[in-house]
N, C-alpha and C positions, 0 to 999 in steps of 0.2 A: 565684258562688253564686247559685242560682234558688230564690227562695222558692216555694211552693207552695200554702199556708195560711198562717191563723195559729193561737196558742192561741184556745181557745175559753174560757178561763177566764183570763188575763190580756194578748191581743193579741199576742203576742213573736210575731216572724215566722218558719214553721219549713221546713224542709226536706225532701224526700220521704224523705230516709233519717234524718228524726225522727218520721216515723210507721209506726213497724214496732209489733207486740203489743204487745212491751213498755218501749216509750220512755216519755218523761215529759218535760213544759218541764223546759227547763235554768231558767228563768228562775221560776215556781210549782211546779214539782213534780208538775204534772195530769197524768193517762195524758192522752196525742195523739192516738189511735186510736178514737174514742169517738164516740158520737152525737152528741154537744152541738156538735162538731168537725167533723160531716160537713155536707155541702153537701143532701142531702136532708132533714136533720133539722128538723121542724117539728112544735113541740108542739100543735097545733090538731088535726091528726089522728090515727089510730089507728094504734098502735103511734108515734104521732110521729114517722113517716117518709112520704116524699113517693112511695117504693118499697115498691109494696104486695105483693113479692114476699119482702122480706126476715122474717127468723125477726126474731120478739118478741127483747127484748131489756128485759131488768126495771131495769138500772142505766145509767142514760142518759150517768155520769161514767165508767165500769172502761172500761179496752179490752175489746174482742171481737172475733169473728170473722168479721167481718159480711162478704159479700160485693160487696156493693155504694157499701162506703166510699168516699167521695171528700171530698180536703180542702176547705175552707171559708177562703174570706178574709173573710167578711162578714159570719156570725152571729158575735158578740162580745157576751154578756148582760153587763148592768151587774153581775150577781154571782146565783148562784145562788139562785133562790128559797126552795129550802128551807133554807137557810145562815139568809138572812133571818129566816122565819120562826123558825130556831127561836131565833135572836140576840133577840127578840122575846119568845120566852115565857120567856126565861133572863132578860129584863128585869124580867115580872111580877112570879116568882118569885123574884128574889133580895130577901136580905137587908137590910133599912137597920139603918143605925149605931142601937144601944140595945140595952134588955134587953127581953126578951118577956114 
C-alpha cells in the first residue's frame, strides 16, 4: 500500500483511491478531494491556488471538481481557522452560571 497524500484536516495517510468526489477520512470524516488537501493550495493568493488556471472554488473544505487536484503530504493546518474563530465567539457569548 502507497500512500499518496495525507488528510488535510487530521494527517491520516491516504491513498489514491481515497481521493475520488466523494470519499471522506476513514479517520475524521473530511471530504479528501478538496483544496485544503491539494498540493497547490495556498491561501496567500487569489482564488488560494498556486494554478491560476483553475475555476474559483467558494468552499475551500467540500470536494470538487477541480482539474488540477493533486494530493498534498505537507500542508497539514493545526485546525481550521474558521472552526477557531467561531469556538471563539461561542466563548463570548455563552452563558455563566446565575440568573440575569
Amino acid at each position: 500500500m502507497n500512500t499518496i497524500g495525507s488528510c488535510w484536516y487530521c494527517a491520516r495517510e491516504l491513498l489514491l483511491s481515497e481521493y475520488g468526489r466523494g470519499d471522506s477520512c476513514l479517520s475524521c470524516g473530511r471530504d479528501t478531494r478538496v483544496c485544503m488537501g491539494c498540493f497547490y493550495y495556498d491561501a496567500a493568493l487569489h482564488n488560494s491556488c498556486q494554478e491560476n488556471q483553475a475555476e474559483v472554488v467558494v468552499n475551500k473544505e467540500k470536494s470538487n471538481f477541480c482539474d488540477y487536484f493533486k494530493p498534498s503530504r505537507t500542508r497539514v493546518p493545526a485546525r481550521d481557522s474558521s472552526e477557531k474563530l467561531k469556538l471563539a465567539a461561542e466563548g463570548l457569548f455563552k452563558k455563566k452560571g446565575g440568573s440575569c
